[in-house]
Every structure is written in structure tokens, then in C-alpha cells.
C-alpha positions as CSV (number, residue, x, y, z in Angstrom):
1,X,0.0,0.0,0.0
2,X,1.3,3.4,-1.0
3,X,0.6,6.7,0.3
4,X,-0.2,9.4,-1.5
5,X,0.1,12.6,-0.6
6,X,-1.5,15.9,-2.2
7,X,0.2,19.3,-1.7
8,X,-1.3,22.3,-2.2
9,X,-0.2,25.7,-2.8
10,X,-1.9,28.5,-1.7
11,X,-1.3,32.0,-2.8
12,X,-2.9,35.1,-3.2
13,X,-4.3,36.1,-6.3
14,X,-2.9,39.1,-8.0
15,X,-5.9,42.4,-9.1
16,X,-5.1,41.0,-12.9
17,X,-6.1,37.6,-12.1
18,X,-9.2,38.8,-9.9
19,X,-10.3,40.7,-13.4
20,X,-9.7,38.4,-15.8
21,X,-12.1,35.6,-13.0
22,X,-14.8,38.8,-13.4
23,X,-14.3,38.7,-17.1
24,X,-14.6,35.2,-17.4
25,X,-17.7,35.2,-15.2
26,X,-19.8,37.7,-16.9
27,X,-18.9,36.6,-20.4
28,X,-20.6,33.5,-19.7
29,X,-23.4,34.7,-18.1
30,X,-24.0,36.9,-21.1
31,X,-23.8,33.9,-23.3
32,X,-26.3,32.5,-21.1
33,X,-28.4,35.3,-21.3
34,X,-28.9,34.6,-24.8
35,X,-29.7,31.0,-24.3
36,X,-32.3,32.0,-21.9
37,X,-33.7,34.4,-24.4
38,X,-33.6,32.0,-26.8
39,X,-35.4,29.6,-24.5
40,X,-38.1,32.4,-23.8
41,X,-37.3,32.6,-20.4
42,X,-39.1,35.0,-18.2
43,X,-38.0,38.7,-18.4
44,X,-37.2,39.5,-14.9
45,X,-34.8,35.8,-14.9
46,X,-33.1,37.7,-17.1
47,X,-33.1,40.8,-15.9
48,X,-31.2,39.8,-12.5
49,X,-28.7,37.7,-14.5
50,X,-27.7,40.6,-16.8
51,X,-27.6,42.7,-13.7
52,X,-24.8,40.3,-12.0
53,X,-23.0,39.6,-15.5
54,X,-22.7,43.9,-15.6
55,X,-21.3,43.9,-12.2
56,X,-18.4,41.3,-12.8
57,X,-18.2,43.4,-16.2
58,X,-17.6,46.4,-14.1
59,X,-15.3,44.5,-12.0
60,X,-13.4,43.4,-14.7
61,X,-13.3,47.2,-16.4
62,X,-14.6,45.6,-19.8
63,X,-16.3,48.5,-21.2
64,X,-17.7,46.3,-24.1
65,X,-19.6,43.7,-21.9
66,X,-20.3,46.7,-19.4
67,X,-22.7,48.3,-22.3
68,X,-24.2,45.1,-23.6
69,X,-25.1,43.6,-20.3
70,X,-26.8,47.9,-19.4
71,X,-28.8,47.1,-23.3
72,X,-30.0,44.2,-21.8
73,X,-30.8,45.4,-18.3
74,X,-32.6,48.4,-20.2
75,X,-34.6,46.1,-22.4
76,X,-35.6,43.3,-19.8
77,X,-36.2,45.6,-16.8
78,X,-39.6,45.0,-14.8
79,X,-42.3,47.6,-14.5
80,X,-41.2,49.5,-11.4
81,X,-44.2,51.5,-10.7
82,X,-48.1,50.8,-9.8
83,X,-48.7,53.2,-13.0
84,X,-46.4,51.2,-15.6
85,X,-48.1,48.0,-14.4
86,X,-51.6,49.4,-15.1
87,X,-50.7,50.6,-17.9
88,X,-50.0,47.6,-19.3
89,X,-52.8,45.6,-17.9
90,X,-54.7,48.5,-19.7
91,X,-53.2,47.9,-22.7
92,X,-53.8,44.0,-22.5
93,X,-57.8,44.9,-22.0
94,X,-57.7,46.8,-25.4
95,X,-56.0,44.2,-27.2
96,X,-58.6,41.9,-25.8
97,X,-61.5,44.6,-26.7
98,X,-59.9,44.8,-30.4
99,X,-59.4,41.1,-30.8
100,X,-62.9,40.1,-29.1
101,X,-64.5,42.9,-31.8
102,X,-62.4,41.3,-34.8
103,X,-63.3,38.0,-34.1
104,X,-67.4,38.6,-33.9
């Protein structure tokens, strides 16, 4: 019987290492973005990843992924306000109305 022994370094990981983890990080989770708008996923699933994939953009000072993950926070973002949510249940109603009076 042998004995095998592991040995493991540990050291500290340099700011250029730290951004290019950040970089590595939000790159895939914008390529995952697009899967999960490929897939149809719901909007606000991924509106919270696009807001973590800017943040490890940021981290990483990628000015490139920095602006395509803000497109896609712009584009996704949930209603904020009681007023933008009834205005689009309103809007829903009259699409209703329209197609309820087409189809008659």
C-alpha cells in the first residue's frame, strides 16, 4: 500500500487575475443570457442575471460587456411602478376589446 500525498499551494491572487475571473464570469453569463432568451425565459430571470454579468463586467473594467449587459438590463427591466403595471394591464384589455371585436 502506498501513500499518496497531495500538496497544495496556496497564494494570493494578483488584481489581474481577480479581473480576468470577473471577465470570465460575466462573459458566460452573457452567453447565457442569450440561451435563456432563446429559450423564452421569463424577463425579470433575465433581468437579474444581466444585472450580476454587468457587475463582474464592471469589476473586470470591460467596457464592451459593461454596455451590452446595461442594453439588456434596459430592455428586460420589470415595470417599477403601480402606473407602468396598469398601464400595461390596460393595454392588455384593449388588445382583448380589439381582438374580441375582430373575431365577432
Amino acid at each position: 500500500m502506498t501513500n499518496s500525498y497531495t500538496i497544495r499551494y496556496v497564494f494570493e491572487r494578483s488584481a489581474e487575475m481577480e479581473r480576468e475571473n470577473a471577465r470570465s464570469k460575466a462573459s458566460a453569463l452573457l452567453r447565457e443570457i442569450e440561451v435563456m432568451e432563446f429559450c423564452h425565459r421569463p424577463r425579470a430571470v433575465i433581468w437579474k442575471t444581466a444585472v450580476k454579468a454587468k457587475a463582474f463586467a464592471m469589476l473586470a473594467e470591460d467596457r464592451a460587456m459593461i454596455m451590452n449587459a446595461t442594453e439588456i438590463i434596459a430592455r428586460t427591466r420589470p415595470p417599477k411602478s403601480a402606473a407602468e403595471r396598469r398601464a400595461i394591464h390596460d393595454k392588455a384589455l384593449r388588445v382583448l376589446a380589439r381582438l374580441k371585436r375582430l373575431g365577432r
